[in-house]
KEBA-516859 format. One record per residue: x, y, z of N, C-alpha, C in turn; residue number from 1. Coordinates in nm, 4 decimals. Layout:
<pts>
{pt {X, Y, Z}, {X, Y, Z}, {X, Y, Z}, NUM}
...
</pts>
This chain:
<pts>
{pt {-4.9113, -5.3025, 5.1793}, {-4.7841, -5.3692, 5.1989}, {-4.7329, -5.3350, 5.3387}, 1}
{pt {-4.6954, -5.4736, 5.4094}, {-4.6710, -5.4349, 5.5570}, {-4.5021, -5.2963, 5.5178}, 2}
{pt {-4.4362, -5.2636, 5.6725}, {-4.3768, -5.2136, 5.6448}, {-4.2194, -5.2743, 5.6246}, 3}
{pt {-4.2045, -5.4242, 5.6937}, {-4.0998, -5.4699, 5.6769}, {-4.1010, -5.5374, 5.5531}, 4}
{pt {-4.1782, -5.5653, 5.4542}, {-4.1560, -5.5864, 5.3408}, {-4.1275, -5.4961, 5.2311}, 5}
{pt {-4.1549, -5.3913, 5.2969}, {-4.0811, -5.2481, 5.1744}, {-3.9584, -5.2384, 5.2378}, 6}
{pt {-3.8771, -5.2489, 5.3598}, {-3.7622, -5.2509, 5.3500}, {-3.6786, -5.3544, 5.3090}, 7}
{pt {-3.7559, -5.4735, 5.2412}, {-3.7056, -5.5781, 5.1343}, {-3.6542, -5.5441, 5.0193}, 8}
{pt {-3.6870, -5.4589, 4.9732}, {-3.7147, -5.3817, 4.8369}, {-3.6568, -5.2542, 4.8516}, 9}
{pt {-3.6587, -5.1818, 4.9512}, {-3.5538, -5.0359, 4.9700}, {-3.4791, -5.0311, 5.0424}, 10}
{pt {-3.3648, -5.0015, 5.0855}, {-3.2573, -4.9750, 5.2099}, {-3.3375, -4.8764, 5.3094}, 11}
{pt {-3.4128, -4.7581, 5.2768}, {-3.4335, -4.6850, 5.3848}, {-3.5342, -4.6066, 5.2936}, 12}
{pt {-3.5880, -4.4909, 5.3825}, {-3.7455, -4.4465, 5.3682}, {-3.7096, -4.3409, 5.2195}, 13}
{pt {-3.5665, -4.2887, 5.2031}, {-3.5036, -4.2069, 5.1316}, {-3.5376, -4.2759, 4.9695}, 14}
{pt {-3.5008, -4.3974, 4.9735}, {-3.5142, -4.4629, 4.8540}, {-3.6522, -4.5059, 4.8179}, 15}
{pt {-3.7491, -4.5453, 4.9360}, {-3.8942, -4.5402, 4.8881}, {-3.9341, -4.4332, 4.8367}, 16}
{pt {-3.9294, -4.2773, 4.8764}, {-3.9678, -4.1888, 4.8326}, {-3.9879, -4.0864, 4.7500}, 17}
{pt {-3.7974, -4.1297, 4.6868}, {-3.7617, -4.1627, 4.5631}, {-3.8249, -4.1830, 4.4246}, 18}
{pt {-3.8440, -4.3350, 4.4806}, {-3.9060, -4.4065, 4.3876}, {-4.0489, -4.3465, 4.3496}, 19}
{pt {-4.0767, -4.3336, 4.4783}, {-4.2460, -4.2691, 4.4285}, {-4.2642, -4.1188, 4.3372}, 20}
{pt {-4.1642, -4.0586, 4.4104}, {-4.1257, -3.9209, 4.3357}, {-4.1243, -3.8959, 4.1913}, 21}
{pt {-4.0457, -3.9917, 4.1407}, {-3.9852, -4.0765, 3.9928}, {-4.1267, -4.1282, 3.9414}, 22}
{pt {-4.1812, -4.2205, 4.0254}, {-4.3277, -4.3014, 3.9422}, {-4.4180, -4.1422, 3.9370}, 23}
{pt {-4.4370, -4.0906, 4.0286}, {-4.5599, -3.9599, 4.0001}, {-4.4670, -3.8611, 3.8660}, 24}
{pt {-4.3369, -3.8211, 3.8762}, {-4.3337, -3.7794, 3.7974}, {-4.3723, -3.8090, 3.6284}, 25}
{pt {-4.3139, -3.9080, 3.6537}, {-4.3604, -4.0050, 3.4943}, {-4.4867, -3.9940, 3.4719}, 26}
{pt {-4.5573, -4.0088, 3.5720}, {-4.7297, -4.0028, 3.5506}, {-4.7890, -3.8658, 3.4769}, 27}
{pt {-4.6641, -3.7600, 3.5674}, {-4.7342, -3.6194, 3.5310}, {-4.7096, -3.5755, 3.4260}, 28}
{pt {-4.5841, -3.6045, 3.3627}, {-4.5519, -3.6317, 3.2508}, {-4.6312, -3.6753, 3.1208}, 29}
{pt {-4.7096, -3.8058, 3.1238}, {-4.7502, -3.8583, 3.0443}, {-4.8746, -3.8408, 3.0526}, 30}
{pt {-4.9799, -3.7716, 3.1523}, {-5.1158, -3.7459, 3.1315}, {-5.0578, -3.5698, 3.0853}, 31}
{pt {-4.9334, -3.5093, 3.0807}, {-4.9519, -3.3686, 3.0385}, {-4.9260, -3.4108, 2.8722}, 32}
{pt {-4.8589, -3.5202, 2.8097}, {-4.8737, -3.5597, 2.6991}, {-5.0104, -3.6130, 2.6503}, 33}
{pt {-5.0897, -3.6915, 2.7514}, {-5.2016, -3.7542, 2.6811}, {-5.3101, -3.6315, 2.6233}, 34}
{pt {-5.3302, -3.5239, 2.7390}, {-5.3958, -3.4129, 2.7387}, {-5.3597, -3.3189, 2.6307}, 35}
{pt {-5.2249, -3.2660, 2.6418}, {-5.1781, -3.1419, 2.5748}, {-5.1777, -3.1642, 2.3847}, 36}
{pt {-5.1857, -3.3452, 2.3581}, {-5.1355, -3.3537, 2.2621}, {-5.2686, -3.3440, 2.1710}, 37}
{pt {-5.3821, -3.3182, 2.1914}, {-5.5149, -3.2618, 2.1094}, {-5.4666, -3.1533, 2.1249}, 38}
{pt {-5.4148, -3.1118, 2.1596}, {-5.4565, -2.9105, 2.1491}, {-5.3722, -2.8508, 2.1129}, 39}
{pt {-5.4683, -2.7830, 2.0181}, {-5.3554, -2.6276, 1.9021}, {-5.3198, -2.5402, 1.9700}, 40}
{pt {-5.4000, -2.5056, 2.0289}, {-5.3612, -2.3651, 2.0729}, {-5.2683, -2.3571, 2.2135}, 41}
{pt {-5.1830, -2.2821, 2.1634}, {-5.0869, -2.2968, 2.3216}, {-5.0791, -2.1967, 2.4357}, 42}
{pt {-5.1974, -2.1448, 2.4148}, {-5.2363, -2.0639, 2.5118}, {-5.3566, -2.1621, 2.6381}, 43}
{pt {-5.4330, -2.2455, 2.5079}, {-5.4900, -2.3516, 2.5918}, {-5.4419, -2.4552, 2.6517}, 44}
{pt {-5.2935, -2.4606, 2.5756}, {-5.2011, -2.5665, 2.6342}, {-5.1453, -2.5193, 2.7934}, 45}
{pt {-5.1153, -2.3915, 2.7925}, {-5.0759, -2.2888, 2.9101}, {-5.1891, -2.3545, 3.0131}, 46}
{pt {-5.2994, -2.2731, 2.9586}, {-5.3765, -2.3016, 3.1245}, {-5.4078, -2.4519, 3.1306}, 47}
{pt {-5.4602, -2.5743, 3.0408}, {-5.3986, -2.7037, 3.0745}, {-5.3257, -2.7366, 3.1931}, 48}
{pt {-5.1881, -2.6931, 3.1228}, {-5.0463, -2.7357, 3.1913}, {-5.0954, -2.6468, 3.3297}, 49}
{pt {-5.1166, -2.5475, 3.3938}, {-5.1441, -2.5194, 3.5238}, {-5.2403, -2.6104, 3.5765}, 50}
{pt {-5.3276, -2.6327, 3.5113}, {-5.4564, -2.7074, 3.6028}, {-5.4220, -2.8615, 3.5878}, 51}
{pt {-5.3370, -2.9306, 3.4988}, {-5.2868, -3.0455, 3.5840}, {-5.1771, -3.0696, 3.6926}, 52}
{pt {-5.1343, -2.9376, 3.6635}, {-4.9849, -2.9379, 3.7611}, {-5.0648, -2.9663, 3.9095}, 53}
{pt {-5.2089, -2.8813, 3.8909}, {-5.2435, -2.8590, 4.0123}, {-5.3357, -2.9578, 4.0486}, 54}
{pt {-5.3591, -2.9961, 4.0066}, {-5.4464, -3.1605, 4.0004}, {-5.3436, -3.2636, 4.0428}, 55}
{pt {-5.2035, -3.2791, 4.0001}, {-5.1136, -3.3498, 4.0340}, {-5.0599, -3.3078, 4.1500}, 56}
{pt {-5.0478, -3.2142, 4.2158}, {-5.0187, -3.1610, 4.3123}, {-5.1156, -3.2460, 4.4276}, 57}
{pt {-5.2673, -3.2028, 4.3788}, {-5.3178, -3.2104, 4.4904}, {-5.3542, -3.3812, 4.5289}, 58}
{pt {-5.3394, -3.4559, 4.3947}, {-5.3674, -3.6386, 4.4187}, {-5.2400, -3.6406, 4.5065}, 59}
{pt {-5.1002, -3.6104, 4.4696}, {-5.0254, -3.6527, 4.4999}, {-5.0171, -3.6212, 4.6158}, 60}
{pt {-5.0191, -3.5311, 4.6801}, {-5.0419, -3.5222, 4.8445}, {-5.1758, -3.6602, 4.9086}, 61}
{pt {-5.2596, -3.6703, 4.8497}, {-5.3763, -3.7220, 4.8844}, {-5.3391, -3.8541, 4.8911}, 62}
{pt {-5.2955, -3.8822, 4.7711}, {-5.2371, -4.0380, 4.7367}, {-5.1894, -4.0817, 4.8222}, 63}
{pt {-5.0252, -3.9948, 4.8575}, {-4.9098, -4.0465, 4.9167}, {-4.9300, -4.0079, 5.0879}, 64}
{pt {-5.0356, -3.9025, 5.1444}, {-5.0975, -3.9043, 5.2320}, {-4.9987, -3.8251, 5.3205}, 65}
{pt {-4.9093, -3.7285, 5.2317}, {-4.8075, -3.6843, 5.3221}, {-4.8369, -3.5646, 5.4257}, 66}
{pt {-4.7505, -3.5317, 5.5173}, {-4.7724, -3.4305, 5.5916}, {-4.6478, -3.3493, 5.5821}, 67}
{pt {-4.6500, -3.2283, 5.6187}, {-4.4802, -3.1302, 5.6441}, {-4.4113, -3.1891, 5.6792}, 68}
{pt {-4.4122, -3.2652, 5.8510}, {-4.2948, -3.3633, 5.9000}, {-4.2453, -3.4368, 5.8040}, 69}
{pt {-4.3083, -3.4838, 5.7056}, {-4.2639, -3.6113, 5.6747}, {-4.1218, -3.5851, 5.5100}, 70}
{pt {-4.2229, -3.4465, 5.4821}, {-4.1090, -3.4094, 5.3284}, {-4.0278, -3.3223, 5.4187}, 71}
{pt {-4.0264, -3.2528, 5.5877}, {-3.9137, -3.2290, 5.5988}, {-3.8512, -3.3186, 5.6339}, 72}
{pt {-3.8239, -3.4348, 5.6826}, {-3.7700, -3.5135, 5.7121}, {-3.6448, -3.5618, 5.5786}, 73}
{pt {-3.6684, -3.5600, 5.4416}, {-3.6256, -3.5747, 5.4037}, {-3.6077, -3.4856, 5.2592}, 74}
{pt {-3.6117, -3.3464, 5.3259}, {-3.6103, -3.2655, 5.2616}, {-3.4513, -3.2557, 5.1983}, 75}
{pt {-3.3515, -3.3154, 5.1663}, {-3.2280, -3.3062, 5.0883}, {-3.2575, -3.3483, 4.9550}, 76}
{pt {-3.3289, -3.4796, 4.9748}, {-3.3628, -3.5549, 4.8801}, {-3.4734, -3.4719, 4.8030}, 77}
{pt {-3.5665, -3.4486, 4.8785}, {-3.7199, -3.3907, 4.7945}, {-3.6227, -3.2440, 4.7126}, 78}
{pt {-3.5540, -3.1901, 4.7632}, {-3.4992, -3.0440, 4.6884}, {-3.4283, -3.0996, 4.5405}, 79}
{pt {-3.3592, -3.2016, 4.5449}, {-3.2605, -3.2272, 4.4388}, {-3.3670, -3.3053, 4.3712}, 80}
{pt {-3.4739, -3.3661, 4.3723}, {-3.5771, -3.4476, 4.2886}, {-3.7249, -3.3434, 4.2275}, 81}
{pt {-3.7063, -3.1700, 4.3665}, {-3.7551, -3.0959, 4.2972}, {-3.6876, -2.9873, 4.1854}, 82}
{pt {-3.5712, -2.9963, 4.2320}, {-3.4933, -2.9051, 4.0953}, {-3.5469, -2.9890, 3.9651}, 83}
{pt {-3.4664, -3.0993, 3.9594}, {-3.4769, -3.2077, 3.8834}, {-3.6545, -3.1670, 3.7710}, 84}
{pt {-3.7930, -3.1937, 3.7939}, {-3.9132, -3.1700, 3.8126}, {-3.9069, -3.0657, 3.7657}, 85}
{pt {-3.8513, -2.9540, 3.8346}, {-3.9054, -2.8145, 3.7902}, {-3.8402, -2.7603, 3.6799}, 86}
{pt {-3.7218, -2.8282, 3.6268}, {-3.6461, -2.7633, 3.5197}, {-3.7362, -2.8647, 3.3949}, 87}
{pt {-3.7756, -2.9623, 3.4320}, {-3.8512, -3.0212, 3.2812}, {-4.0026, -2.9524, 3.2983}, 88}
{pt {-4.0708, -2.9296, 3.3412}, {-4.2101, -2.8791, 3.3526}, {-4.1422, -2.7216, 3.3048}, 89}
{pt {-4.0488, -2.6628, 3.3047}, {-3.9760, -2.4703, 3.2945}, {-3.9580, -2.5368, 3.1015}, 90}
{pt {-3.8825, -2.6506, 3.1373}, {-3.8560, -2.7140, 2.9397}, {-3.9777, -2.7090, 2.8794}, 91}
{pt {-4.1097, -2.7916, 2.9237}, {-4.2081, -2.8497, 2.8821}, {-4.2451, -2.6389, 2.8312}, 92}
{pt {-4.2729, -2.6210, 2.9016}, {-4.3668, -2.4751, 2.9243}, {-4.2762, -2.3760, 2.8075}, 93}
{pt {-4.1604, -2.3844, 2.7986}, {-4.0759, -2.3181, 2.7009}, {-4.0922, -2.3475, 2.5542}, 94}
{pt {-4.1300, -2.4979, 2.5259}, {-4.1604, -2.5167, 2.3861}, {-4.3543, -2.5167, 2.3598}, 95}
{pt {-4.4425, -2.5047, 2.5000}, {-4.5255, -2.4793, 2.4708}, {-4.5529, -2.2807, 2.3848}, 96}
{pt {-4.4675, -2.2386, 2.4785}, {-4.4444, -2.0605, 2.3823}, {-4.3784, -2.0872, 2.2608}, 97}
{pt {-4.2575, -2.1493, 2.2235}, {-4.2293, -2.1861, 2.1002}, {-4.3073, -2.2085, 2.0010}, 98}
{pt {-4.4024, -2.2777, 2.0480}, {-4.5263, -2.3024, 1.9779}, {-4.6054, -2.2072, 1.9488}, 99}
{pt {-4.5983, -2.1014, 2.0137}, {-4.7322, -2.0060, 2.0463}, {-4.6518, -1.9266, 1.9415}, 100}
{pt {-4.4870, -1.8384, 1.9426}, {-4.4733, -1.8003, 1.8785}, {-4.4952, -1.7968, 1.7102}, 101}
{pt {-4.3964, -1.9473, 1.6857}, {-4.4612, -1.9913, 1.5845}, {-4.5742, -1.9833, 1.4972}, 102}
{pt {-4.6741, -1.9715, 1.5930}, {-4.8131, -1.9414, 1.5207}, {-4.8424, -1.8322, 1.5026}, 103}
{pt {-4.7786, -1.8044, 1.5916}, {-4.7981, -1.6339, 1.6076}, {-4.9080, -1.5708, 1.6883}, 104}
{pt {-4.9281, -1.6609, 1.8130}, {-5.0658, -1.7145, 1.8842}, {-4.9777, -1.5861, 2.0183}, 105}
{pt {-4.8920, -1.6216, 2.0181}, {-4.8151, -1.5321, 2.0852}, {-4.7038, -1.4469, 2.0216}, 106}
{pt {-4.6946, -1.3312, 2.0728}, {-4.5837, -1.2749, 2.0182}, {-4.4576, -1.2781, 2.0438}, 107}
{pt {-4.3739, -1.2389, 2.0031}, {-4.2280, -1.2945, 2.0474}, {-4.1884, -1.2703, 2.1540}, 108}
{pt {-4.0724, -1.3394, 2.2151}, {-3.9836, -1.3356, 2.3596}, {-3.9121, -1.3761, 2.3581}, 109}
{pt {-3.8570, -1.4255, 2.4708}, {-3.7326, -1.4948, 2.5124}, {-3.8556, -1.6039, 2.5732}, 110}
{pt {-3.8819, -1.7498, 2.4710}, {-3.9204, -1.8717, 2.5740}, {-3.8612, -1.8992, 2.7046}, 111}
{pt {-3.7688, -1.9277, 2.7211}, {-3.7083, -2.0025, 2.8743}, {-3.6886, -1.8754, 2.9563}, 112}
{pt {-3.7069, -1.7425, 2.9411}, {-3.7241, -1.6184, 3.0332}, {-3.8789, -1.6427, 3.0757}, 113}
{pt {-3.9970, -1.6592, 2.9495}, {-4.0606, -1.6353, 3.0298}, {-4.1383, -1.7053, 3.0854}, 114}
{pt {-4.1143, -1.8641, 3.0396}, {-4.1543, -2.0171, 3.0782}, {-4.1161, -2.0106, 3.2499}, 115}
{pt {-4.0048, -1.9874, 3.2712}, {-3.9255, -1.9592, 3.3841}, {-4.0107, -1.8631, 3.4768}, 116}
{pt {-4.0657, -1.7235, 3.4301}, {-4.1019, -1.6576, 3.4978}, {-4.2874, -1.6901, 3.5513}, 117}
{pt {-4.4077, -1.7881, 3.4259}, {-4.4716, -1.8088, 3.4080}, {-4.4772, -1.9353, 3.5605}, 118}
{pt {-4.3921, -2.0291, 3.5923}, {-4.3498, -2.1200, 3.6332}, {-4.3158, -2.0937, 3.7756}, 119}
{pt {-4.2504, -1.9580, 3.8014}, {-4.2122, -1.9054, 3.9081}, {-4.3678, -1.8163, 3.9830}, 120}
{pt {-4.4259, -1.7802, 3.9224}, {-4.5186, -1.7519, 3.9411}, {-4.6600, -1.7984, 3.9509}, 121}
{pt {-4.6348, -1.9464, 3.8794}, {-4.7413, -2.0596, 3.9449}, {-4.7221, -2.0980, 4.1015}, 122}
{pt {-4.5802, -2.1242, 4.1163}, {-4.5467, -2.1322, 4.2225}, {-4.5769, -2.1149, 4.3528}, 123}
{pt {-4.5609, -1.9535, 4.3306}, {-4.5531, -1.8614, 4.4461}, {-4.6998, -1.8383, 4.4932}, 124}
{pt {-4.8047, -1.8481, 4.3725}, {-4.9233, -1.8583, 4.4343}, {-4.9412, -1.9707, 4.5315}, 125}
{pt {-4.9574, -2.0871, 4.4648}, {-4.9478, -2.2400, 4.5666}, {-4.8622, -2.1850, 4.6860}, 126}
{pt {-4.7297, -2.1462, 4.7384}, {-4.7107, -2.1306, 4.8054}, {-4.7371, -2.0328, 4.9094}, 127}
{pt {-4.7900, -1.9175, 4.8568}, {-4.8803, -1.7924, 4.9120}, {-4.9907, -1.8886, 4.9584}, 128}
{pt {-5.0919, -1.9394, 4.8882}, {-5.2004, -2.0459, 4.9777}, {-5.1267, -2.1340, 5.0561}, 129}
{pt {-5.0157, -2.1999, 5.0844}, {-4.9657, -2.2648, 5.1587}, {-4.9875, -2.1613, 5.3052}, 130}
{pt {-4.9444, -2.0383, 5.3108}, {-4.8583, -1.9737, 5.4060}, {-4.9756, -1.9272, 5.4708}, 131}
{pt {-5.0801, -1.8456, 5.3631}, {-5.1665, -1.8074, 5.4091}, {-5.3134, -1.9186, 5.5058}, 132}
{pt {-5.2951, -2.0181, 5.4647}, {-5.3927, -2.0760, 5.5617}, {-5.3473, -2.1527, 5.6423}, 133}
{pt {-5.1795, -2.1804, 5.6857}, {-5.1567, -2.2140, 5.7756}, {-5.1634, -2.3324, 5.7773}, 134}
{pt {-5.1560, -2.4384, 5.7281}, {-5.1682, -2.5845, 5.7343}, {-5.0869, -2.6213, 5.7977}, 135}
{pt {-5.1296, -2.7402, 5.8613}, {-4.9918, -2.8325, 5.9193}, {-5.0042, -2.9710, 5.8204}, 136}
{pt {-5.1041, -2.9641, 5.7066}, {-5.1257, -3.0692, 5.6247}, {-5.1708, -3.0192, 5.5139}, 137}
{pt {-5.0325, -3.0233, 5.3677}, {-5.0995, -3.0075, 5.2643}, {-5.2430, -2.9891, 5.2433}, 138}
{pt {-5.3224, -3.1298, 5.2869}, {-5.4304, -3.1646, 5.2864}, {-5.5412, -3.0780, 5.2778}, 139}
{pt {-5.5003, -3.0133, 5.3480}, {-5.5669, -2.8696, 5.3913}, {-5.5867, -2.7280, 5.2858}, 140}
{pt {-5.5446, -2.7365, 5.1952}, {-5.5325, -2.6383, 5.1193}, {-5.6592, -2.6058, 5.0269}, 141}
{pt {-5.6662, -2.4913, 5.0251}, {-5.8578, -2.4607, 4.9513}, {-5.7806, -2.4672, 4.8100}, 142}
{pt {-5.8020, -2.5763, 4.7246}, {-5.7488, -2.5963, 4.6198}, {-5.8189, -2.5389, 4.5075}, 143}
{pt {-5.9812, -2.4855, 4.4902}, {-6.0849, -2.4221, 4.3978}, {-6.0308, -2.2903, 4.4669}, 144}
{pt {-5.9860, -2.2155, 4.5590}, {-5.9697, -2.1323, 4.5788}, {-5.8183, -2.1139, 4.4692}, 145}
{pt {-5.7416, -2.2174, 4.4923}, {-5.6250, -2.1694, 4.4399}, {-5.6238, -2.1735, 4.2740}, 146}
{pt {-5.7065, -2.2694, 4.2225}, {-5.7336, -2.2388, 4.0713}, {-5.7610, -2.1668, 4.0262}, 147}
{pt {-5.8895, -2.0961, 4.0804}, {-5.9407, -1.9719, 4.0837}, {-5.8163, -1.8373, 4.0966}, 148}
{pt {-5.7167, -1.8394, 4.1486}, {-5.5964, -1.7618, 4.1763}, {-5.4990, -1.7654, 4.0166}, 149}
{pt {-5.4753, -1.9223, 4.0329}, {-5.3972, -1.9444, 3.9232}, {-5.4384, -1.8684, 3.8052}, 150}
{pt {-5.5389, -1.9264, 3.7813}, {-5.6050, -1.8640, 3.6289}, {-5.6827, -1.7281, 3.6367}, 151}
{pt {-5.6607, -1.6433, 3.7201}, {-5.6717, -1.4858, 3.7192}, {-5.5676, -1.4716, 3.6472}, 152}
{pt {-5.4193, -1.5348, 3.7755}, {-5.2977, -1.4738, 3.7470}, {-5.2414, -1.5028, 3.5654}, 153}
{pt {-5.2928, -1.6290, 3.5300}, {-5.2792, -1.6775, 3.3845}, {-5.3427, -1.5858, 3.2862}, 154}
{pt {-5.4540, -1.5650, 3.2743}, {-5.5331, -1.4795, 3.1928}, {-5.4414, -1.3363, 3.1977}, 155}
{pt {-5.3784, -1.2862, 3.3006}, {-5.3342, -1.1390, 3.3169}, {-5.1776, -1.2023, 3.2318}, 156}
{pt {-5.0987, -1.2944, 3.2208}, {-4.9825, -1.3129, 3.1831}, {-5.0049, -1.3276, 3.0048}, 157}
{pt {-5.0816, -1.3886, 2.9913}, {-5.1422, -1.4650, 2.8500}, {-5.1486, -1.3205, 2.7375}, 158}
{pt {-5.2483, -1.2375, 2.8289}, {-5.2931, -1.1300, 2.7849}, {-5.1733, -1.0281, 2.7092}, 159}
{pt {-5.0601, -1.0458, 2.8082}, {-4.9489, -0.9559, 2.7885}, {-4.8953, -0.9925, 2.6587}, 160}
{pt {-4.8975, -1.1435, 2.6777}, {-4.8210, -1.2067, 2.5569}, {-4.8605, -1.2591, 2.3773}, 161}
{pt {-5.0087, -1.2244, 2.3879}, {-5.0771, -1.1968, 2.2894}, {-5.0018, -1.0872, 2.2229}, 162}
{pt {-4.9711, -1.1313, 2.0434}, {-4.9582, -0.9960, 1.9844}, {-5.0763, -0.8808, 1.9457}, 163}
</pts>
């Protein structure tokens, strides 16, 4: 699509990006439903939910072809559409332990303490590989390196939470 025909359809680059933000979320959403909804165990649901987050992570850079300039550019918007994102994926992850408790697959807690903390700590890895290799393009990120990270750090959290 040329570019003066998307400003037919949006006022400015804020509202395209938006929109796309909104369509990927829905997406990530509904393949973490298509996936998660075979599986009992919510410990398998756990590492799942990391390895599509991170699969969605990494199309969605690829897809949308972005660079740093471009989400800082409109980094007001991307913060309030990532709060938004991160408090339903902190929800999603809270009734996946609900679950776990329940079964007794896990032992008890505080869900949204430690969905929250589980979440905060997916994070910080992705962003530790951000920092550490220096990109000037998502693109760039050793992403088997970072799975490989994730699911150390998962297996050591999981472990704790086993009764």
């Amino acid at each position: 699509m040329q570019k003066a025909s998307l400003y037919y359809y949006y006022k400015n680059k804020e509202d395209i990006f938006r929109d796309v933000i909104e369509h990927e979320t829905r997406d990530f959403f509904k393949t973490l439903e298509q996936k998660l909804s075979g599986m009992d165990s919510a410990v398998d649901k756990i590492y799942a939910f990391a390895r599509i987050r991170l699969e969605f992570f990494h199309q969605f850079i690829n897809l949308n072809n972005l660079s740093i300039d471009v989400i800082l550019e409109v980094k007001p918007l991307v913060d309030r559409l990532y709060r938004e994102f991160r408090l339903k994926q902190v929800a999603y992850l809270r009734d996946i332990l609900k679950q776990g408790i329940a079964t007794r697959e896990i032992r008890k807690c505080q869900p949204p303490k430690v969905a929250n903390a589980i979440f905060t700590i997916l994070e910080a890895i992705a962003i530790n590989e951000l920092q550490r290799a220096e990109v000037q393009d998502a693109r760039d990120i050793d992403y088997k390196k970072l799975e490989k990270e994730t699911n150390y750090v998962l297996t050591l959290l999981i472990n704790g939470l086993k009764p």
